[in-house]
C-alpha positions as CSV (number, residue, x, y, z in Angstrom):
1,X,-11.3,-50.3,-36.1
2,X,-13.0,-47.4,-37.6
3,X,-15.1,-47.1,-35.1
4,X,-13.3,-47.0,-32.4
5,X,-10.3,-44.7,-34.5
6,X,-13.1,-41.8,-34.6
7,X,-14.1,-42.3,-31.0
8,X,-10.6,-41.4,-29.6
9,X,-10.2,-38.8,-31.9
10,X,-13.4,-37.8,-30.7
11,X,-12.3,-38.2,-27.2
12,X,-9.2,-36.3,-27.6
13,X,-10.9,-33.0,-29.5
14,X,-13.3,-33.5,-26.4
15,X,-10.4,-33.1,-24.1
16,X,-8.6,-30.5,-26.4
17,X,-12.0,-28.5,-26.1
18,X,-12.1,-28.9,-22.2
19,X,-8.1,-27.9,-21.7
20,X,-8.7,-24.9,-23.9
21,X,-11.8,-23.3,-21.4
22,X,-9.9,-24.7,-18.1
23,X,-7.1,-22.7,-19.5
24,X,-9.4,-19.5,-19.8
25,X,-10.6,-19.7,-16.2
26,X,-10.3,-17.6,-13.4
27,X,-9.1,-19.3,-10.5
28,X,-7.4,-18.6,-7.4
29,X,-4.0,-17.5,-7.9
30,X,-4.6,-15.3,-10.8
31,X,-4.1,-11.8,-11.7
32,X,-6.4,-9.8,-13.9
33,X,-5.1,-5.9,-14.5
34,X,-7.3,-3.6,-16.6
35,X,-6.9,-0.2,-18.2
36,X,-9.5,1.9,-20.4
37,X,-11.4,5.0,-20.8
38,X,-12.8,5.9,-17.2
39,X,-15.4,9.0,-16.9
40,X,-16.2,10.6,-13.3
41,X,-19.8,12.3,-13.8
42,X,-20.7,13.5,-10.1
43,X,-24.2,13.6,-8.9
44,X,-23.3,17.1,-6.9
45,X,-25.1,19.0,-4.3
46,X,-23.8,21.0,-1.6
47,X,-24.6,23.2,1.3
48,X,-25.4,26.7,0.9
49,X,-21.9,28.7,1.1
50,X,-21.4,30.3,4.6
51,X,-19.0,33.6,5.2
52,X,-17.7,33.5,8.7
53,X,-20.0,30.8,9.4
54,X,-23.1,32.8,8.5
55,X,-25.3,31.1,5.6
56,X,-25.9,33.0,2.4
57,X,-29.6,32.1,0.9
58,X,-29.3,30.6,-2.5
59,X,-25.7,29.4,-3.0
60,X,-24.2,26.4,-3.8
61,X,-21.5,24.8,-5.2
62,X,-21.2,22.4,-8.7
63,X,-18.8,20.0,-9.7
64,X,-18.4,19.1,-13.8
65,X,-17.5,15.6,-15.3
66,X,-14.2,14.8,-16.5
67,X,-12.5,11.5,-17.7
68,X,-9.1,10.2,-17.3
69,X,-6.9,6.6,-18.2
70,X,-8.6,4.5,-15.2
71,X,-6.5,1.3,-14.3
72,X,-7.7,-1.6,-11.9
73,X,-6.0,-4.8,-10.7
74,X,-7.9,-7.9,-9.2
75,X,-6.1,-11.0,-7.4
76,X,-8.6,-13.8,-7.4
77,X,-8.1,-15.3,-3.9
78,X,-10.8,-18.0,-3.6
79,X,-13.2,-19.3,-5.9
80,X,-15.4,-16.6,-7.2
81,X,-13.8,-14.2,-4.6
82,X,-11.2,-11.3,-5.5
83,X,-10.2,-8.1,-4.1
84,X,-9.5,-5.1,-6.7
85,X,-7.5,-2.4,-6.7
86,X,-9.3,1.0,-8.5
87,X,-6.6,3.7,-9.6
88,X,-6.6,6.1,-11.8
89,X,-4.0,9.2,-13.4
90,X,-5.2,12.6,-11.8
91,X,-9.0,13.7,-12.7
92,X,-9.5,17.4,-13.1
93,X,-12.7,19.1,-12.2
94,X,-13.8,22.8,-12.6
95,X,-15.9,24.0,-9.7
96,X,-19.0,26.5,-10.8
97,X,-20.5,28.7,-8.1
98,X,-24.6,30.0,-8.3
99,X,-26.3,32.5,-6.2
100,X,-23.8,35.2,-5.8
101,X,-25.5,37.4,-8.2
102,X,-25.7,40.4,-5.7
103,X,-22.1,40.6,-5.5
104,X,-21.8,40.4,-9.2
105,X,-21.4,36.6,-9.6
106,X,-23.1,35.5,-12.8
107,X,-25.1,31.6,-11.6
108,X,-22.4,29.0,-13.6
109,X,-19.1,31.4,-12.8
110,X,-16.1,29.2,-12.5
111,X,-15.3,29.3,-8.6
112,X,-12.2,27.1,-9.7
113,X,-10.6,24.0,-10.1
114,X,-9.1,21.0,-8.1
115,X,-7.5,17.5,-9.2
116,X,-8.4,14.7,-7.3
117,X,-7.1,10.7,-7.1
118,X,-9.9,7.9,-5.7
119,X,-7.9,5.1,-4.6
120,X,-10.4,2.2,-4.3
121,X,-10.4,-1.6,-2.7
122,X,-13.1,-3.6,-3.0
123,X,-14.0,-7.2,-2.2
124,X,-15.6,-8.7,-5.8
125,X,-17.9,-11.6,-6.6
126,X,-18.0,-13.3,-9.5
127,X,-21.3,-15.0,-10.3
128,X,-20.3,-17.3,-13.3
129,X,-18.1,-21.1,-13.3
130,X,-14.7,-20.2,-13.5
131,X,-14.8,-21.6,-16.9
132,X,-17.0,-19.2,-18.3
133,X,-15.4,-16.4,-21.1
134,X,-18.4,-14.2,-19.5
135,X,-17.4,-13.1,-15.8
136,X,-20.3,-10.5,-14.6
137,X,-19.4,-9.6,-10.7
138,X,-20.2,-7.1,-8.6
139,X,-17.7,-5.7,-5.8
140,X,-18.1,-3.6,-2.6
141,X,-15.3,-1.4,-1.2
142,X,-13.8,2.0,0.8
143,X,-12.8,5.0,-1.4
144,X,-10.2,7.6,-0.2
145,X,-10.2,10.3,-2.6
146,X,-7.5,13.0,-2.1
147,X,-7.6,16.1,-3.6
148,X,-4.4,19.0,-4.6
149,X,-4.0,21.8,-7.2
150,X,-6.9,23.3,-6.1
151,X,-6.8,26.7,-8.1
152,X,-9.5,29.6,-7.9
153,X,-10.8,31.6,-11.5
154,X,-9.8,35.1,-12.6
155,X,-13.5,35.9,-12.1
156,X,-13.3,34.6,-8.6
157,X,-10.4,36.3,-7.3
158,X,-11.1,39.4,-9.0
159,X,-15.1,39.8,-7.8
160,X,-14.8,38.0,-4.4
161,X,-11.0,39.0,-4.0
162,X,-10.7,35.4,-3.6
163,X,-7.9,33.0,-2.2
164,X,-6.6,29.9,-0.6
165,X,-8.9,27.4,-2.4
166,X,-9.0,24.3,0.2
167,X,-10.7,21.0,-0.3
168,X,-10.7,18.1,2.5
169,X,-10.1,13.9,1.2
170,X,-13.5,11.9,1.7
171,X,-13.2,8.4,2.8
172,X,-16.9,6.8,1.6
173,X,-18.2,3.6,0.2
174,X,-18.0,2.2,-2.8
175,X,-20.2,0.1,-5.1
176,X,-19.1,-1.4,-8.4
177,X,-20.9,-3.9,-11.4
178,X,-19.1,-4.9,-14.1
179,X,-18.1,-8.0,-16.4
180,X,-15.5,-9.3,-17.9
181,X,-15.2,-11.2,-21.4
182,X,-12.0,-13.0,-22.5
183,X,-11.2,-12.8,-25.7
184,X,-8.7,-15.7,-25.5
185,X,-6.5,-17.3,-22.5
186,X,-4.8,-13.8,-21.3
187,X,-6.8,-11.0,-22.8
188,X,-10.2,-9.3,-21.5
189,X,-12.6,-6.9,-22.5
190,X,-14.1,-5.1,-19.6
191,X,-16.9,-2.7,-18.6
192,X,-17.3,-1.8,-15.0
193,X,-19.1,1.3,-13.2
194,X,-19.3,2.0,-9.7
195,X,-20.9,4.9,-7.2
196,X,-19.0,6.2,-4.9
197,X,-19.9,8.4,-1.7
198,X,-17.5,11.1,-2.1
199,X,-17.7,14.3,0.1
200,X,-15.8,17.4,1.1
201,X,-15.5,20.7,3.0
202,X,-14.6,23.4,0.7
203,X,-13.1,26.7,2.1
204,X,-11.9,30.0,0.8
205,X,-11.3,33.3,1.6
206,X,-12.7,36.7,0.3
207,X,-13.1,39.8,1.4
208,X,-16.5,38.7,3.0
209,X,-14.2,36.5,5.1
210,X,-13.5,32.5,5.0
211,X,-16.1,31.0,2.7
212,X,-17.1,27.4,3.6
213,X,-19.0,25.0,2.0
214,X,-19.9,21.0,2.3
215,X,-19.9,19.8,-1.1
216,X,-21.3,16.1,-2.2
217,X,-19.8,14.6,-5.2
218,X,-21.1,11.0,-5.0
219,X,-20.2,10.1,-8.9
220,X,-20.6,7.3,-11.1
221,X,-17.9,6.5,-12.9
222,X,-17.8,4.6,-15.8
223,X,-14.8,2.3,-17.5
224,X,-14.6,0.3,-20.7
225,X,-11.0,-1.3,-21.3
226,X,-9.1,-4.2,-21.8
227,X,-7.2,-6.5,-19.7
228,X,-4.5,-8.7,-19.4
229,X,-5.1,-12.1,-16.7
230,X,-1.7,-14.4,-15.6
């Protein structure tokens, strides 16, 4: 009797054990929305500035980091298949300007600034049983990033006699890592980073005439957060 008392309570711990992991898993149907720090360090370049078209030797155009609440959302739609949502509240970035010394430009002036949103899907997979509290993936997507409040510097307006700061939305690819840990049946920890192809044509005018200038951003952005899975 013994025996067989400490084999079903054996049995049921077992099955105790194995509801508890089930109950962690992610499966189709569910929901897993995350929120955290989220950093946007561009690896810039750009073309050298042209005034009316004409190129002038030596310019170019930088772009500095910044880092803002980042939030994503992924439906799991298939077994170890989900589409994500990437959003974000407004990043800020200041715009430096080099090779304008002959027009009394410093290299590193502040050209200006300009806020931009990168509204991202992406298709995920998740390498690990659906059981696991570990769920590394990697994703592929399309970015649209849309830029406003662009504003040009003091020094920019005052030495260029500069206006009308303009910068186009970039539609690129995206690519993303990142893994998720559950803490317990609902809650996550999650680290994710992605590269995304972002460019734009920047314009402005001065009293050279309309400045243009094709600038590549192509960041990696970085996001460590929690998250919440129903």
């Amino acid at each position: 009797m013994r025996k067989t008392s400490r084999m079903k309570h054996g049995a049921i711990a077992l099955m105790a054990l194995t509801t508890s992991v089930t109950s962690m898993a992610y499966e189709p149907g569910d929901w897993v929305v995350r929120a955290g720090y989220a950093a946007v360090n561009p690896d810039d370049s750009s073309s050298a500035l042209k005034a009316d078209g004409a190129p002038v030797a030596g310019t170019q155009v930088s772009v500095d980091d910044n880092a803002r609440l980042g939030l994503t959302a992924s439906y799991i739609f298939a077994p170890h298949w989900g589409i994500e949502v990437l959003a974000a509240t407004p990043f800020k970035h200041v715009l430096g300007v080099d090779g304008l010394g002959g027009l009394g430009v410093p290299n590193g002036t502040r050209l200006g600034s300009t806020r931009h949103l990168p509204p991202t899907v992406s298709v995920q997979y998740y390498f690990a049983n659906s059981a696991s509290k570990w769920q590394p993936y990697v994703g592929i997507g399309v970015n649209y990033t849309t830029f406003f409040s662009e504003d040009l510097s003091s020094e920019a307006e005052n030495a260029l006699g500069a206006s009308d700061l303009s910068l186009d939305d970039s539609i690129g690819l995206a690519f993303e890592i990142g893994m998720d840990w559950m803490v317990n049946q609902n809650w996550v920890v999650s680290a994710s980073i992605w590269k995304v192809d972002i460019e734009t044509d920047a314009s402005f005018n001065t009293a050279l005439g309309r400045i243009t200038s094709t600038v590549t951003i192509d960041p990696i952005v970085y996001m460590l957060g929690v998250g919440y899975k129903f």
